[in-house]
C-alpha positions as YAML, in Angstrom:
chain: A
units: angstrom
residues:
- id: 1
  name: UNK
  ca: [2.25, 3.69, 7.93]
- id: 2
  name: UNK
  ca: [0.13, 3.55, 4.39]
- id: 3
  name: UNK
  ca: [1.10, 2.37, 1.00]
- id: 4
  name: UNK
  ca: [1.29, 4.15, -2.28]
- id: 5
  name: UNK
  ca: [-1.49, 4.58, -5.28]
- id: 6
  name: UNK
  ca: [-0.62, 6.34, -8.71]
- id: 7
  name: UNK
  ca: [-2.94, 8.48, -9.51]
- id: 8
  name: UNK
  ca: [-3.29, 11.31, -12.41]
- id: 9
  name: UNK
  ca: [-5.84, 13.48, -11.41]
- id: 10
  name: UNK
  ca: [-6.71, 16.70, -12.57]
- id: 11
  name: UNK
  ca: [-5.63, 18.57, -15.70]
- id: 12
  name: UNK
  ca: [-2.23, 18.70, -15.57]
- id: 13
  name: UNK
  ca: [-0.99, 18.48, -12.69]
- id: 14
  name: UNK
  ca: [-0.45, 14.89, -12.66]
- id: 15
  name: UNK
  ca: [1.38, 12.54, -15.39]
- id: 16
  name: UNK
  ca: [1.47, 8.96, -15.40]
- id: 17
  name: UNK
  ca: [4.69, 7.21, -14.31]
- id: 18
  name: UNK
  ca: [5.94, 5.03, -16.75]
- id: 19
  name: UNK
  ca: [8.98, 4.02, -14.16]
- id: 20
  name: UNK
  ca: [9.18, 2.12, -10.83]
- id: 21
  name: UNK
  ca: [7.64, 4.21, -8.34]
- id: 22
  name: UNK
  ca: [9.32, 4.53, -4.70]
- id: 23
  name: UNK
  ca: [7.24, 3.08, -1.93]
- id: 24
  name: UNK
  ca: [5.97, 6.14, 0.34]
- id: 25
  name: UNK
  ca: [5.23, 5.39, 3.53]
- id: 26
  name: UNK
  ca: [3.62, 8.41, 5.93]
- id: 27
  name: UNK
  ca: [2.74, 8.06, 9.98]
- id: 28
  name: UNK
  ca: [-0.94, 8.93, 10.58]
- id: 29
  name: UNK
  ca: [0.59, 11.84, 12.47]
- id: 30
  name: UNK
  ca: [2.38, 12.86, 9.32]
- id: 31
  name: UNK
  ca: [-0.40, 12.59, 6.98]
- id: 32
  name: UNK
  ca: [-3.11, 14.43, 9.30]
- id: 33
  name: UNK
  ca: [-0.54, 17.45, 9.53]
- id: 34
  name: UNK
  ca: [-0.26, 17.33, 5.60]
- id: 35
  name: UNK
  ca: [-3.87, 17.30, 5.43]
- id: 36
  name: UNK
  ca: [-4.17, 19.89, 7.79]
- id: 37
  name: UNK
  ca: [-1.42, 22.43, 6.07]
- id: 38
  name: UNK
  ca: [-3.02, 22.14, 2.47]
- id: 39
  name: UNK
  ca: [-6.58, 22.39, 3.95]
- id: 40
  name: UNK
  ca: [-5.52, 25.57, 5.98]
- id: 41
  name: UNK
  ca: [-4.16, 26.93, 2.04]
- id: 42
  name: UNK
  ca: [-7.61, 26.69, 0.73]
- id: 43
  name: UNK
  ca: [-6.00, 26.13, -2.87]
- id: 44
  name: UNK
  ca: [-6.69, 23.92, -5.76]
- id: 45
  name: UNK
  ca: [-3.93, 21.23, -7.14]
- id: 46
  name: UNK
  ca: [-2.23, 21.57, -3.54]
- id: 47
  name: UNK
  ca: [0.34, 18.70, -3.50]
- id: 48
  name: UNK
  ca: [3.47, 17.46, -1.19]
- id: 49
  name: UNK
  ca: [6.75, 17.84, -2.69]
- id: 50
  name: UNK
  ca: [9.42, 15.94, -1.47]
- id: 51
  name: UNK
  ca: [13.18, 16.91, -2.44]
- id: 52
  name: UNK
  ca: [16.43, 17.01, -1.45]
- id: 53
  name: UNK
  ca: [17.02, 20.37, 0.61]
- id: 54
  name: UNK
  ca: [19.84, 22.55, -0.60]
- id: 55
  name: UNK
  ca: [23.11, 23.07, 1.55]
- id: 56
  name: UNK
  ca: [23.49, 26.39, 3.32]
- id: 57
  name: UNK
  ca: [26.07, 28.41, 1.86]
- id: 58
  name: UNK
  ca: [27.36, 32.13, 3.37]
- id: 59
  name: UNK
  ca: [29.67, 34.55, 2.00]
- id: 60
  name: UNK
  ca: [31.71, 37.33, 4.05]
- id: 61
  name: UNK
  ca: [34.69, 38.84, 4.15]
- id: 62
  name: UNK
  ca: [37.94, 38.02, 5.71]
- id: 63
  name: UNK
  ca: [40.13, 41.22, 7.28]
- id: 64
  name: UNK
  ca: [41.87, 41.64, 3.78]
- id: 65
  name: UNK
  ca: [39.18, 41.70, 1.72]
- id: 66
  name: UNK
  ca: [38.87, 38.14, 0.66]
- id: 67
  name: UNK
  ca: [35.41, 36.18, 0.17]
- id: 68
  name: UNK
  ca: [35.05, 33.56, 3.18]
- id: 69
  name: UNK
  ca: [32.68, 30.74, 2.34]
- id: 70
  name: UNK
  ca: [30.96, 28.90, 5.07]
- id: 71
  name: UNK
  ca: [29.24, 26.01, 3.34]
- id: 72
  name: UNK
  ca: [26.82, 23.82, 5.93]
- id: 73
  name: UNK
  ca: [25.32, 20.74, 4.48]
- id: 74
  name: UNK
  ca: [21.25, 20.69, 5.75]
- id: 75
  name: UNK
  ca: [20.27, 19.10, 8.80]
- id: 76
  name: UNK
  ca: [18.33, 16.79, 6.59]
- id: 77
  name: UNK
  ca: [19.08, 15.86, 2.89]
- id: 78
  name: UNK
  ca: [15.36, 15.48, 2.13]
- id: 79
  name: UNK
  ca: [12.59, 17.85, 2.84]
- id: 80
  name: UNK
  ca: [8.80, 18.13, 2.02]
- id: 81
  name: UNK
  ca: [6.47, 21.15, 1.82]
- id: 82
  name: UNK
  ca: [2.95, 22.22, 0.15]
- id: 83
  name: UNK
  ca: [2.49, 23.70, -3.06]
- id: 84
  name: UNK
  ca: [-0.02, 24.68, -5.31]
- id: 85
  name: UNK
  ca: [0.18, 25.00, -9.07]
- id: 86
  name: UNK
  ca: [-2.02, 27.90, -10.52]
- id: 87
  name: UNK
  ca: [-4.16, 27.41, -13.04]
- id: 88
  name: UNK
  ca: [-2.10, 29.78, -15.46]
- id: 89
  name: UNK
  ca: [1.14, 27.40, -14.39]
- id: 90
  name: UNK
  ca: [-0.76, 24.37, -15.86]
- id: 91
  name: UNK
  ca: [-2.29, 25.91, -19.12]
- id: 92
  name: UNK
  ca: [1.33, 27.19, -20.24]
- id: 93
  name: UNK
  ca: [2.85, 25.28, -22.88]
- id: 94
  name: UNK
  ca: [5.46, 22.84, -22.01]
- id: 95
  name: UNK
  ca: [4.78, 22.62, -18.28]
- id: 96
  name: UNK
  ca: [5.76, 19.10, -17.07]
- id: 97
  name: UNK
  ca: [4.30, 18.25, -13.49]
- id: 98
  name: UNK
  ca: [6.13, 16.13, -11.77]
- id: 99
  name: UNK
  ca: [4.94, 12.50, -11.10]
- id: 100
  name: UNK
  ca: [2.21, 12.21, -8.66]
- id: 101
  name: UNK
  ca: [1.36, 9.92, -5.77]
- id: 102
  name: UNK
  ca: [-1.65, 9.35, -3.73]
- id: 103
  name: UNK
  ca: [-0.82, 7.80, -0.49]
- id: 104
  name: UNK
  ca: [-3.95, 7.82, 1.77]
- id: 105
  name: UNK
  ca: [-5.35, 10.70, -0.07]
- id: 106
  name: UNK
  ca: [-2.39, 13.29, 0.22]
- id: 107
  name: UNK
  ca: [-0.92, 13.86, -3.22]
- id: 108
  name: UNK
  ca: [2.57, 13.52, -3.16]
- id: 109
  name: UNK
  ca: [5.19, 15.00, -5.92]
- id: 110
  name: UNK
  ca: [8.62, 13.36, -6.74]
- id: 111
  name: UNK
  ca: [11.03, 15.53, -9.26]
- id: 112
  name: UNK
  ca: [11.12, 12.59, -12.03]
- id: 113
  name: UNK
  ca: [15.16, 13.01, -12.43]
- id: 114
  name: UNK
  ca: [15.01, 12.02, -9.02]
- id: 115
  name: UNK
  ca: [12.86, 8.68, -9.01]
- id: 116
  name: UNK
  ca: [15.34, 6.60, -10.38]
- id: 117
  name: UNK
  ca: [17.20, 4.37, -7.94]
- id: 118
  name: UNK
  ca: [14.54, 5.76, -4.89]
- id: 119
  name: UNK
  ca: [13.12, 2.53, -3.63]
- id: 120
  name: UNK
  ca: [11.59, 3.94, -0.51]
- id: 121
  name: UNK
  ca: [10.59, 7.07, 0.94]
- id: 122
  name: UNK
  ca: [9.46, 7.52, 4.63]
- id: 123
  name: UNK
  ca: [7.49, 11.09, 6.08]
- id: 124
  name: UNK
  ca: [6.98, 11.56, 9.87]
- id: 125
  name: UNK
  ca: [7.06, 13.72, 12.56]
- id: 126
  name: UNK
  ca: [10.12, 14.11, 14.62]
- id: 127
  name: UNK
  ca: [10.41, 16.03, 17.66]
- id: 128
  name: UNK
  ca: [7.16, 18.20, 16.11]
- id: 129
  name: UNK
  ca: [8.59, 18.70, 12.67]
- id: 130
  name: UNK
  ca: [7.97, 16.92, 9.33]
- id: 131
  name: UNK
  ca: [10.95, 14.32, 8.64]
- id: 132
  name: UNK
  ca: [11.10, 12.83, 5.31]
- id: 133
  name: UNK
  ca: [14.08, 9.97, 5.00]
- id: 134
  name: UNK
  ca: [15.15, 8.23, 2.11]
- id: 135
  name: UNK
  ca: [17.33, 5.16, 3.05]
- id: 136
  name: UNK
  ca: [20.01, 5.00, 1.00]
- id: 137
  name: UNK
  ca: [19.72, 7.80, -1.17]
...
């Protein structure tokens, strides 16, 4: 696993933290499949966003009529995927990127509301998949 670098590259996609920033650590195995996904999209200011995944929530209907909510909390709490921000996205008026990372040379993004009290983020691959785990958050 790799450390972290700030970094605030490009126009606006990146901002400089003015807070503590988490320590991100990524297996080689993680960061070569991250490299690999936002290679394969071809697009410019391609970054990782990590976030806390959403719980599952389905409505139906019981036998009289009634709504019947099955609520699942995710499999994870924390999740990472690729983006992109268009050009248009970062020319509008009030965008705010989120706070950027550079760990190994994958740029990784971090809601700010969510930075504080994050001390350390970890991204691998279990059983094929990407895991990201945040200890005590």
């Amino acid at each position: 696993m790799r450390g972290l670098t700030p970094v605030a590259a490009g126009r606006r996609l990146a901002i400089f933290v003015r807070r503590r920033m988490p320590n991100i650590r990524v297996t080689a195995e993680a960061a070569a499949e991250l490299r690999k996904r936002i290679d394969s999209g071809g697009l410019p200011n391609s970054f990782v966003a990590i976030f806390r995944d959403m719980k599952q929530a389905d409505l139906s209907r019981g036998p009289k009529g009634e709504a019947v909510w099955t609520i699942e909390p995710p499999p994870n709490r924390w999740r990472c995927e690729v983006f992109a921000v268009p050009e248009e996205v970062l020319a509008m008026p009030g965008y705010e990127p989120w706070p950027l990372f550079d760990v190994d040379g994958v740029a990784f993004a971090i809601p700010g509301h969510e930075l504080d009290g994050l001390d350390a983020i970890e991204v691998a691959i279990v059983d094929g998949n990407l895991h990201v785990r945040v200890p005590d958050a």
